[in-house]
LOSE-879969 format. One record per residue (C-alpha): x, z, y. Coordinates in pm, whole numbers, padded with zeros to 5 digits, always signed. Each point is the difference from the previous one (the first is absolute). Layout:
N
XZY
...
//
This chain:
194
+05794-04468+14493
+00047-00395+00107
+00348+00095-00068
+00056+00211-00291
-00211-00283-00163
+00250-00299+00129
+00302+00216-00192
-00239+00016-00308
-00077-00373+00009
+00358-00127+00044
+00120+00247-00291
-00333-00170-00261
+00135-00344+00146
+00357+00107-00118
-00070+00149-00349
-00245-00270-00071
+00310-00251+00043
+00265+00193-00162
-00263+00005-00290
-00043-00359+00021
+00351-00007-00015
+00048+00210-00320
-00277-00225-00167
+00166-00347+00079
+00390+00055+00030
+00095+00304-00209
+00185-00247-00240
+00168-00205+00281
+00109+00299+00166
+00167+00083-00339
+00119-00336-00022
+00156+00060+00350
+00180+00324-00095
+00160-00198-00307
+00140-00265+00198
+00125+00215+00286
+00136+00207-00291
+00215-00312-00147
+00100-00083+00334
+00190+00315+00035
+00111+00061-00319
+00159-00385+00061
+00174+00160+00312
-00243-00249+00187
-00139+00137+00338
-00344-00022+00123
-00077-00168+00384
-00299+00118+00163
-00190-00146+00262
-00354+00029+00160
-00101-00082+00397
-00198+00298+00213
-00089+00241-00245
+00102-00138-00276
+00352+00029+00134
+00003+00352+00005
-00145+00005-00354
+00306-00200-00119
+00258+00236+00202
-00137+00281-00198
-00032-00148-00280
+00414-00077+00025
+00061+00346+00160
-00158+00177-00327
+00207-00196-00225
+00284+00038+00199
-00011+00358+00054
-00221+00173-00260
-00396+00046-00075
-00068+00282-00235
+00329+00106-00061
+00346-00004+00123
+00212-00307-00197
+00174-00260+00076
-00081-00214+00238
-00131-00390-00124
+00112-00306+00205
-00300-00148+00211
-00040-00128+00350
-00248-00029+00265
+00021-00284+00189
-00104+00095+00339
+00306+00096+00180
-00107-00056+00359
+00354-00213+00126
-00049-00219-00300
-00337-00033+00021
-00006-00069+00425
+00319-00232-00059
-00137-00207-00244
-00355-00049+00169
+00207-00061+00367
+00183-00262-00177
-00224-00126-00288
-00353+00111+00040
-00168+00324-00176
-00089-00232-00289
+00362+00005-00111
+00076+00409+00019
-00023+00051-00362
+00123-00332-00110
+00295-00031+00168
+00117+00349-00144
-00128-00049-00355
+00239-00322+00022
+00292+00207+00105
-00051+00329-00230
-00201-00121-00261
+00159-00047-00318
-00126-00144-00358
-00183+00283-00190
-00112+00199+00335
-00336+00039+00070
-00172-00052+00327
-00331+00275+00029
-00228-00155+00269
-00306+00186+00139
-00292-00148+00247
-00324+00151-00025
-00106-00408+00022
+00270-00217-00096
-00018-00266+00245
+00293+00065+00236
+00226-00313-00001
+00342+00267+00056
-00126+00166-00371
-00058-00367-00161
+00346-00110+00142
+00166+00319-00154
-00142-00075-00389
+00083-00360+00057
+00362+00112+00069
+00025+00256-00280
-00122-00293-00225
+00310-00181+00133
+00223+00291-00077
-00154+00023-00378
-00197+00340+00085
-00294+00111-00156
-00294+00096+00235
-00257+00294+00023
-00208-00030+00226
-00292+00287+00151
-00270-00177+00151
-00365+00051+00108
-00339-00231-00027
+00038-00320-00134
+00455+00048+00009
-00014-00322+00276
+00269-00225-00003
+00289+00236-00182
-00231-00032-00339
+00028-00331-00007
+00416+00012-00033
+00010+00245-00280
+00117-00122-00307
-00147+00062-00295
+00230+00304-00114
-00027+00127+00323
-00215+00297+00075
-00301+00000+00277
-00187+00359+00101
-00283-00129+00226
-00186+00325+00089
-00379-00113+00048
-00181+00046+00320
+00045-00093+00349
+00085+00282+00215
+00411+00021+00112
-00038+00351+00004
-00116+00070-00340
+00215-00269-00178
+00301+00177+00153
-00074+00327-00119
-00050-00161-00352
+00331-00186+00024
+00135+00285+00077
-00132+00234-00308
+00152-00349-00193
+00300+00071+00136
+00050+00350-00129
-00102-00085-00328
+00257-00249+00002
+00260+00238+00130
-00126+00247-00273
+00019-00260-00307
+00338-00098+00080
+00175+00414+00067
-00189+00114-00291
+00123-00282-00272
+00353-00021+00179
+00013+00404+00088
-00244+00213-00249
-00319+00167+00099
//
């Protein structure tokens, strides 16, 4: 029974967050889907990057709007940032705090938006990439966790900040995650129909 009641806990811990989530953000996420919205309807793209898990968030976060999520259209113009040559290049030469920077300063264009997600914010390679998209005159949204670390701090004021509350990795990835579908959701269903 130990068990079954481990897979019962970590499903409470999860709904309890994604209802914290609902409670505090619902208008940011909105916010979110609006800008990402004008960004493609601009014929802007949208760079993605995370580190660990948060990387794979932001591939399939790019994959879905490249590709499709409910329903076969188009495909919209976004970009994960985690290509592994890059990415090992870049740190050989450089040093991991310049992965994302480096290529937000050589794709990056005015209007873009750069989508970063950490479950705590603090990792210098994530601050390096908003300070970069600032230089290129992006606009920032950024999916954090706890108290949003060091990214919050870089955010202008127009710029949007989802800092899912609570601690645990785990559970703030699975909310970023449900954040991420909504997003993907807003922006098929206002550019595509139901």
């Amino acid at each position: 029974m130990e068990l079954e009641d481990r897979i019962v806990s970590q499903f409470h811990n999860s709904m309890e967050i994604n209802a914290l989530t609902i409670e505090q953000h619902t208008p940011l996420i909105a916010d979110a889907g609006e800008l990402l919205l004008q960004c493609l309807v601009s014929e802007q793209k949208i760079l993605c990057v995370g580190n660990g898990g948060s990387s794979a968030l932001a591939q399939h976060f790019a994959s879905l709007l490249l590709n499709r999520f409910r329903h076969e259209r188009p495909g919209l113009p976004a970009l994960a940032l985690n290509d592994s040559a890059a990415m090992s290049g870049i740190g050989e030469e450089t040093g991991f705090t310049e992965v994302y920077s480096k290529q937000i300063r050589a794709l990056g264009q005015p209007g873009d938006i750069l989508l970063v997600i950490s479950t705590h914010g603090r990792a210098n390679s994530l601050v390096q990439a908003i300070q970069a998209a600032h230089d290129r005159d992006m606009m920032v949204i950024a999916l954090s966790g706890g108290d949003g670390g060091n990214m919050a701090a870089l955010l202008l004021p127009d710029e949007i900040e989802i800092c899912i509350p609570g601690g645990e990795d785990a559970l703030i990835h699975g909310a970023h995650l449900l954040v991420l579908h909504c997003l993907c959701d807003l922006i098929e269903y206002q550019l595509f129909g139901g």
